[in-house]
C-alpha positions in Angstrom: 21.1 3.0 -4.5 20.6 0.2 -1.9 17.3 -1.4 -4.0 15.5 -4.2 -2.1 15.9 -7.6 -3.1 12.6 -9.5 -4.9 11.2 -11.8 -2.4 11.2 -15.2 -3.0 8.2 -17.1 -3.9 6.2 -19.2 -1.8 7.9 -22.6 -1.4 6.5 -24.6 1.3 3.2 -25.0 -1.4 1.7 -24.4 -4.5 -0.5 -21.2 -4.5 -3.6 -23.6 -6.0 -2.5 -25.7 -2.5 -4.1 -23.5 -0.3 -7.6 -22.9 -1.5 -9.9 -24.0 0.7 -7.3 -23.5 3.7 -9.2 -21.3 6.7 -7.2 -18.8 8.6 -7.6 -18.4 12.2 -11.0 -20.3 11.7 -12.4 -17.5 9.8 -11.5 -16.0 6.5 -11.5 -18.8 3.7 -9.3 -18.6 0.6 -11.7 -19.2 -2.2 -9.7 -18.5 -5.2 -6.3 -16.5 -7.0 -6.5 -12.9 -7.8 -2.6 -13.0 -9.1 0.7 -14.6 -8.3 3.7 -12.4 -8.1 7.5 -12.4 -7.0 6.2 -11.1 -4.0 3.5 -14.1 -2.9 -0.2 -14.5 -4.3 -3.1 -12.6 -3.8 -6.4 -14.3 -3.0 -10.2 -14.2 -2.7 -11.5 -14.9 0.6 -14.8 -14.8 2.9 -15.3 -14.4 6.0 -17.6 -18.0 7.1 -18.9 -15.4 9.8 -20.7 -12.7 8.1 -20.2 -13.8 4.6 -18.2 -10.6 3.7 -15.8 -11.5 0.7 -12.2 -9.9 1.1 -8.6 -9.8 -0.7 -5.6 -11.4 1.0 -1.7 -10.8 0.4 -0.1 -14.0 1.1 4.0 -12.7 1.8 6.1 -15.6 1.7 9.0 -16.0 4.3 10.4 -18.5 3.0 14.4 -18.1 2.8 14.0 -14.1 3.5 17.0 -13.0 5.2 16.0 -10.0 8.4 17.0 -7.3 5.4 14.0 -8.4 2.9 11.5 -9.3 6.0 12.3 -5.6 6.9 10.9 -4.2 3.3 7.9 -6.4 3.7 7.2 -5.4 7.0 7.9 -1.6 6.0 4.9 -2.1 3.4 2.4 -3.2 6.0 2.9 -0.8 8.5 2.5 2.2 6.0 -0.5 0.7 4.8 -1.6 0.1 7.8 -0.7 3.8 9.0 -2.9 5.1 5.4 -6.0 2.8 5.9 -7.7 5.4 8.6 -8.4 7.7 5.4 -11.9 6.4 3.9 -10.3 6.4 -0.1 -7.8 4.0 1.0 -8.0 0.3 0.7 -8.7 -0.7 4.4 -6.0 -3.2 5.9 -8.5 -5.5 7.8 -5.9 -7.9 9.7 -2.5 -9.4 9.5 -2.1 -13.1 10.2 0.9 -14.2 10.8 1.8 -18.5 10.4 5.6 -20.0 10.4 6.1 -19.8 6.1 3.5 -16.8 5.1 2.3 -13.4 6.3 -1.6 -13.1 5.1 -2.8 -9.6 4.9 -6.7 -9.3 5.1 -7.8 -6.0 3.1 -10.8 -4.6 1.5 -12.1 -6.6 -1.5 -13.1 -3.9 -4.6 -14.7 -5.7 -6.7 -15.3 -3.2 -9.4 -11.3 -4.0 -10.1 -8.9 -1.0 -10.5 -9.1 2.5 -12.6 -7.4 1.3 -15.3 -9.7 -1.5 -16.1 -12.6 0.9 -15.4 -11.0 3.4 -17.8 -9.6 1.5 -20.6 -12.2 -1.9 -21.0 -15.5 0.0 -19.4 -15.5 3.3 -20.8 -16.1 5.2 -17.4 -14.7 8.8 -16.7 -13.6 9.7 -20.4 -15.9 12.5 -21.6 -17.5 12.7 -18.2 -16.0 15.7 -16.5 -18.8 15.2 -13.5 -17.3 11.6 -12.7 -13.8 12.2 -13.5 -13.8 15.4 -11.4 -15.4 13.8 -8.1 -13.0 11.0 -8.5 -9.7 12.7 -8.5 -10.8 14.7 -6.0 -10.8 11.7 -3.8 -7.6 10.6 -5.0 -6.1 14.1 -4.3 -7.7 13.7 -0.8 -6.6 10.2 -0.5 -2.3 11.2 -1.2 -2.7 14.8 1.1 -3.6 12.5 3.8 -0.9 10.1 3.5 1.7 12.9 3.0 0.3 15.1 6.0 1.2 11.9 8.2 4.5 11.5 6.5 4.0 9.0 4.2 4.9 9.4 0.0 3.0 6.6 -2.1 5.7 6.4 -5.2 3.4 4.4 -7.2 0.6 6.1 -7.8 -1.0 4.9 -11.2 -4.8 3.6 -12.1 -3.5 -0.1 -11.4 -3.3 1.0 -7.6 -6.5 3.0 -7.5 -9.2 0.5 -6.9 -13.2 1.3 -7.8 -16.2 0.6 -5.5 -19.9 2.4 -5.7 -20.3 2.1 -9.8 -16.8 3.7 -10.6 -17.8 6.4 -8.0 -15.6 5.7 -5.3 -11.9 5.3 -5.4 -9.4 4.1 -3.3 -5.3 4.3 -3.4 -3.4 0.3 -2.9 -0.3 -0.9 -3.0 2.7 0.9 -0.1 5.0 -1.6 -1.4 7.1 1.6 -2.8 5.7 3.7 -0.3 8.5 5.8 1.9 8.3 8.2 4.6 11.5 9.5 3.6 10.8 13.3 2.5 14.0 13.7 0.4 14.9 10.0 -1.6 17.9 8.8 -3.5 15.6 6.3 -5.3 15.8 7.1 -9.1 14.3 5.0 -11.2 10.9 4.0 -8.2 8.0 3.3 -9.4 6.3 3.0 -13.4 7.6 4.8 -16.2 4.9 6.6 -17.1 4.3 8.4 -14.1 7.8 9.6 -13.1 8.8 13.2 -12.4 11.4 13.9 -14.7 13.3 14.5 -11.3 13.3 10.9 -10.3 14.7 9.4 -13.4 18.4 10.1 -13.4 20.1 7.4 -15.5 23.4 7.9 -13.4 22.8 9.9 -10.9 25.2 12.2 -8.9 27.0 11.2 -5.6 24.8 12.0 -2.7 21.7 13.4 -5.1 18.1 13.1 -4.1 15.1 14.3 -4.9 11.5 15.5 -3.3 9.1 12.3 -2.9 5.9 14.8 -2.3 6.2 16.5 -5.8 6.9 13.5 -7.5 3.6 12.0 -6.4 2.1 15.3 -7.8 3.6 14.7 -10.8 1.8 11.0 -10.7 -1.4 12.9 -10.4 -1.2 15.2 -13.6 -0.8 11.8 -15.2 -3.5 10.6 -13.7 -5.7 13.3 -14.8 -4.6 13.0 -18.6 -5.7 9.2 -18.2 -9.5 10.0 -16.5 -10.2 12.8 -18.9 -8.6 11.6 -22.1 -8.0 8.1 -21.7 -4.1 8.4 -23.0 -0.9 9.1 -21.2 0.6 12.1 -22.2 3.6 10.7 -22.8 6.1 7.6 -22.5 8.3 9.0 -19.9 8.9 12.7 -18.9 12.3 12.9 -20.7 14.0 14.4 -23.4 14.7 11.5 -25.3 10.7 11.1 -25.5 9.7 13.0 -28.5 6.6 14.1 -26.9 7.8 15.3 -23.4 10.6 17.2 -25.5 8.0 18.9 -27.8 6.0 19.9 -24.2 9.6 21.3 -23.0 9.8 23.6 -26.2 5.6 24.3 -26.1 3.8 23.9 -22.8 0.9 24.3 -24.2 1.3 21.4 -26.9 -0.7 18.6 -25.0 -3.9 20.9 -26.1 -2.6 20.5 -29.3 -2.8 16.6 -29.3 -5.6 16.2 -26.7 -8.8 17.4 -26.7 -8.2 19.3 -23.4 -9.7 22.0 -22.4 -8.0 25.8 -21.5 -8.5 25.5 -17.7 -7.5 21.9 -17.8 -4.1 22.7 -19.9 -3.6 25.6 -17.5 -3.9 22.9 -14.7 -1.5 20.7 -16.2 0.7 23.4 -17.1 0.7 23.6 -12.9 1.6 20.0 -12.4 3.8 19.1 -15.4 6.5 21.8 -13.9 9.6 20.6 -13.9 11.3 22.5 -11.0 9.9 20.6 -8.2 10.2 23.3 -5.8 7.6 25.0 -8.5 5.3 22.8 -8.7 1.6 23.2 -7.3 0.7 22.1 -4.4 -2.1 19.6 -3.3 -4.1 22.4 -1.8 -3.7 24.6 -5.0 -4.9 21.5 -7.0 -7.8 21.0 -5.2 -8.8 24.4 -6.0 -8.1 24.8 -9.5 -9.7 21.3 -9.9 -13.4 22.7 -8.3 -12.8 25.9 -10.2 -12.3 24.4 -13.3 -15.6 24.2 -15.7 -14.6 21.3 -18.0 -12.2 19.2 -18.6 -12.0 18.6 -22.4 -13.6 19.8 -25.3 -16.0 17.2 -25.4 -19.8 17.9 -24.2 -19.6 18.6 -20.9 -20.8 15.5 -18.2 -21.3 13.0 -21.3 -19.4 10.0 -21.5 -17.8 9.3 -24.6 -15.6 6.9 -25.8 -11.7 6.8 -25.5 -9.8 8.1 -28.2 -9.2 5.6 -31.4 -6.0 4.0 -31.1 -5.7 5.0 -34.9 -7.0 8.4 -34.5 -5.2 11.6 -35.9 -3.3 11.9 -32.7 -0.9 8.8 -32.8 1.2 10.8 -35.3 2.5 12.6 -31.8 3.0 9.7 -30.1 0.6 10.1 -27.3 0.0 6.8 -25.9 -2.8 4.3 -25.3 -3.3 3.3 -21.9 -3.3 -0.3 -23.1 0.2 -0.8 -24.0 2.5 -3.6 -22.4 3.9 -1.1 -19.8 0.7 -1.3 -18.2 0.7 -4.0 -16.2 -2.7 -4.7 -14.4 -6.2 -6.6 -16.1 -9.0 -6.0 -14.7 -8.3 -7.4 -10.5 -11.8 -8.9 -9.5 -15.3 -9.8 -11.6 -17.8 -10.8 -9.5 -17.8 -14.3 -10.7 -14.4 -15.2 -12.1 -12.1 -13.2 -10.6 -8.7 -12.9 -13.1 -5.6 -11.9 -12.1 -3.9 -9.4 -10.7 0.1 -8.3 -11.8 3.1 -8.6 -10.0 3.9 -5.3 -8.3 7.6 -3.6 -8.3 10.1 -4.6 -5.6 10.0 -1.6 -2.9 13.1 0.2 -3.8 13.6 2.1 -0.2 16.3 0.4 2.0 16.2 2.8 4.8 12.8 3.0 6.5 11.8 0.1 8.3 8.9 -0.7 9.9 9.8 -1.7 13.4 6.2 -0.7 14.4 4.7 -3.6 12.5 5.0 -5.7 15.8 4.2 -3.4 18.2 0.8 -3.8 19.8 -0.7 -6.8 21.9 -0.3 -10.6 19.9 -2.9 -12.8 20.0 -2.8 -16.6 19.5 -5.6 -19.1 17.6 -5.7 -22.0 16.2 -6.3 -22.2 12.9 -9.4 -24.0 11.4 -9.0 -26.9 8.9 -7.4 -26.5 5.6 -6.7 -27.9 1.7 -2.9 -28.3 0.8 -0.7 -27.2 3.3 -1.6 -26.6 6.9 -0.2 -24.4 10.1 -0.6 -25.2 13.8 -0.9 -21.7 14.7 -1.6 -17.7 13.6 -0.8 -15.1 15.5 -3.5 -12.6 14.9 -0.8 -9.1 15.0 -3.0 -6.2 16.6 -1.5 -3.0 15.3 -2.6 0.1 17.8 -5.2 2.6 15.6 -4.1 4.1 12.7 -2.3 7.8 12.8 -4.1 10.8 13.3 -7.7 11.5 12.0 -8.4 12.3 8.6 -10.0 15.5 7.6 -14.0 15.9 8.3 -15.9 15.2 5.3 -19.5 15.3 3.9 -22.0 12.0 4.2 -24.5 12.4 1.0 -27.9 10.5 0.9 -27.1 6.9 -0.7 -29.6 8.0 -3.8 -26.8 10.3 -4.7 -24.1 7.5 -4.4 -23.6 7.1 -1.1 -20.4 8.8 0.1 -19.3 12.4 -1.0 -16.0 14.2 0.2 -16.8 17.4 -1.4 -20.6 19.4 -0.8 -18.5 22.5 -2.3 -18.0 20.7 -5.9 -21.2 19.6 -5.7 -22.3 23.4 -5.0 -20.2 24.6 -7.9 -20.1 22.1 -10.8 -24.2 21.0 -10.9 -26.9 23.4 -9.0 -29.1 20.4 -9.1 -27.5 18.6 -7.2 -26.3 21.0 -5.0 -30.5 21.9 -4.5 -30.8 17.8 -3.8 -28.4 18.1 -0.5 -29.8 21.0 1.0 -30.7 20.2 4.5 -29.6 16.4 4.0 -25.9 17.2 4.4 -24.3 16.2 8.2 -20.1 16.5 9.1 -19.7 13.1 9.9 
């Protein structure tokens, strides 16, 4: 397996150097979201209209063409994914002699995880857990329609806006648009299709990327509606995963999931790939199904107790060390974010990262270290439309993807968007 080398950290300065440095005369760093082998993420605003944003600072310092290709490769599927309205939005690239910054959407609700495991949100609410993964789910069919697999789907790259109501997928550094990959072993443990973890694999093997990001999602799901992972990692030396192998029904007997909810996993945890449901057939179920757990239906309760009956069967916390990512932003002192996983697919490239028209500005003044020049790169629009969705009255929470959930899962609110519901 030809794995991508980590990049090398920013040399040229400190990441504390350049707070207070202005980009193209516009978007001010204003403080460190996280530090990583990959560069630093920041805070920013724009001085213009006072919008706050995130920014990837990619170091090129010492990266040979090979290692500029992966970091290039992540951009431009990003970029490609942003069109979809539950993706973080890639704002601008900047480009200077020693650093690529990457403007993108600031969320500053921080990522699922947080909002699971510290704020109590989704657990024991089937209403908000089920309009959220439905977004998700919307979020992956786009990216795969256009060709692009994620990898690395998992609540640290799902980011919160619109009080935990909206979601939106981060992070292509694993992202592919290879269909069939010979990367075992890409992406977190957790949320690994038993397919891709071949400890030695085979000459010439490979493995489905769509299905394995399927598989991501039923893990997903276990964490929204029961605030655990199912299990370590989806293999036989796992003591759990092998008692789900001899029972496919034992999760219910650990979890407090519902029948139509273990019926749904049963769906997603196959593993023959080629067997596995299908986005589409997820959707469905998911709208179909009444509840998700055994808990009263649409109120929140808290997450399981980390010295509850259950730990006896080795279901997981969410908050154990192989869970990398705090809580990304707060409002007023933003911690920080983790280091993400060196991309670990050597053969797409992202020639298409420079294509489009390259503007040149000066940039403004600057703390710590300072550059002559960006080149703003103008990338032409992202790939083909999404699908149409629903716009709901702000009251309600502002955006809506799905009027038919809404329809099925709560007449009342179905009776509230009557005649206030417009394809947008």
């Amino acid at each position: 397996m030809d794995t991508p080398p980590t990049t090398p950290p920013l040399q040229a300065c400190t990441p504390e150097d350049r707070l207070g440095q202005i980009l193209a005369n516009r978007f001010k760093l204003t403080g460190i979201l996280g530090v990583g082998a990959y560069g630093v993420v920041y805070t920013a605003i724009d001085l213009f209209t006072q919008i706050p944003y995130a920014v990837k600072a990619l170091s090129k310092v010492g990266l040979d063409s090979r290692q500029r290709r992966f970091q290039q490769r992540e951009i431009s599927l990003h970029h490609r994914a942003s069109n979809h309205p539950n993706v973080v939005s890639l704002v601008k690239i900047l480009d200077s002699p020693d650093c690529t910054f990457v403007v993108i959407e600031f969320c500053h609700e921080g990522d699922l995880f947080t909002n699971i495991t510290e704020r109590g949100h989704y657990v024991g609410n089937d209403f908000l857990a089920k309009e959220v993964f439905l977004q998700i789910l919307d979020a992956v069919e786009y990216c795969h329609s256009i060709g692009i697999y994620h990898r690395d789907l998992k609540p640290e790259n799902v980011l919160v806006t619109n009080r935990g109501r909206t979601v939106k997928i981060a992070d292509f550094g694993l992202a592919t648009t290879e269909h069939v990959t010979s990367d075992f072993g890409c992406g977190s443990t957790f949320y690994m299709s038993p397919e891709c973890q071949q400890s030695s694999p085979r000459p010439f093997s490979a493995y489905e990327s769509g299905p394995n990001d399927i598989w991501s999602l039923g893990v997903i799901l276990v964490n929204l509606t029961c605030g655990r992972n199912p299990w370590k990692r989806a293999s036989v030396q796992d003591s759990t995963f092998k008692a789900f192998l001899r029972d496919p029904h034992f999760l219910r007997s650990i979890l407090p999931l519902s029948p139509e909810l273990d019926r749904i996993l049963h769906r997603i945890f196959e593993c023959d790939p080629k067997k596995r449901i299908t986005i589409p057939e997820l959707r469905r179920m998911i709208l179909h199904c009444p509840r998700f757990t055994t808990n009263s239906y649409g109120l929140p309760s808290p997450p399981l107790s980390a010295a509850g009956d259950f730990e006896q069967y080795f279901v997981e916390p969410l908050d154990l060390p192989y869970a990398e990512m705090p809580p990304q932003v707060d409002p007023i002192t933003p911690p920080q974010t983790p280091d993400r996983i060196p991309s670990n697919d050597s053969q797409e490239s992202a020639q298409s990262f420079l294509s489009g028209s390259v503007e040149s500005h000066a940039s403004g003044s600057s703390s710590g270290s300072s550059f002559s020049e960006y080149q703003v790169l103008n990338y032409p629009p992202p790939g083909p439309p999404p699908q149409q969705f629903f716009l709901a009255p702000k009251s309600f929470g502002g955006f809506f993807p799905h009027l038919d959930f809404v329809q099925k899962i709560n007449p009342l609110a179905s009776h509230f968007f009557n005649g206030q519901v417009r394809v947008c």
